[in-house]
N, C-alpha and C positions, 0 to 999 in steps of 0.2 A: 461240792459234790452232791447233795442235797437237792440243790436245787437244779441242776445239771437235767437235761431231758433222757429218759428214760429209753430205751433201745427195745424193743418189742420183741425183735427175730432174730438177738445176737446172745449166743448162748455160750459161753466158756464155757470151754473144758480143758479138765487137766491129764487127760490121758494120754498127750502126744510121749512120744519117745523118738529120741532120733534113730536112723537107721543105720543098720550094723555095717561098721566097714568091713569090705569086703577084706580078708588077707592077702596078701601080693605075694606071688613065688617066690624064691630065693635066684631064681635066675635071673627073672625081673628086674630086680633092685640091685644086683651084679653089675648089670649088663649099662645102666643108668649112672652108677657112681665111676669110672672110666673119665679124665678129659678126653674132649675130642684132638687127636693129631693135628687139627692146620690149626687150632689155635695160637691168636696173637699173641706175645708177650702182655702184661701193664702196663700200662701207659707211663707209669713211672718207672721201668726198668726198659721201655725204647730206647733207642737210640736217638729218635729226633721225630716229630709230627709230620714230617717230607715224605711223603710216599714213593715209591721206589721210580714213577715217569718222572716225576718233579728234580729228583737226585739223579736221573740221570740227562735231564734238559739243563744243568747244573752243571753237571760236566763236560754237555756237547758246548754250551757257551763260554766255558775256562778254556776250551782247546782251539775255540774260533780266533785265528791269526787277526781277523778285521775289527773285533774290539777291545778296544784301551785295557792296558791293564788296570789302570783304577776306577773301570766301570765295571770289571767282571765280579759277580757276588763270590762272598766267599764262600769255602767249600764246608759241610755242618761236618760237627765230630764225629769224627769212627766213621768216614767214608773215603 
């Protein structure tokens, strides 16, 4: 540090403070803590990663009379 070159026009100081938080309503922070209504379930309490088109081109192809029945996929649980 010694021998470190010297800084000519850099002057610490120690008078910063940080700036005051503002206080937030009580309605505010009401209004905020609420989940939203169309929220998804977790992913670990779905029923399955198939989105609702996919589950139902799933069951438009189990009802097609023209393919084999051991080519139709099977149907996921709880549908």
């Amino acid at each position: 540090e010694r021998n470190a070159p010297q800084f000519l026009y850099f002057n610490p100081t120690d008078d910063w403070k940080p700036k005051p938080s503002k206080p937030e309503p009580k309605q505010v922070q009401k209004a905020q803590s609420p989940k939203p209504k169309n929220s998804s379930p977790q992913p670990s309490k779905q029923k399955s990663n198939l989105t609702p088109g996919e589950i139902e081109a799933i069951k438009a192809m189990r009802a097609d009379p023209n393919i084999p029945e051991d080519a139709k996929p099977p149907l996921p649980e709880g549908y």
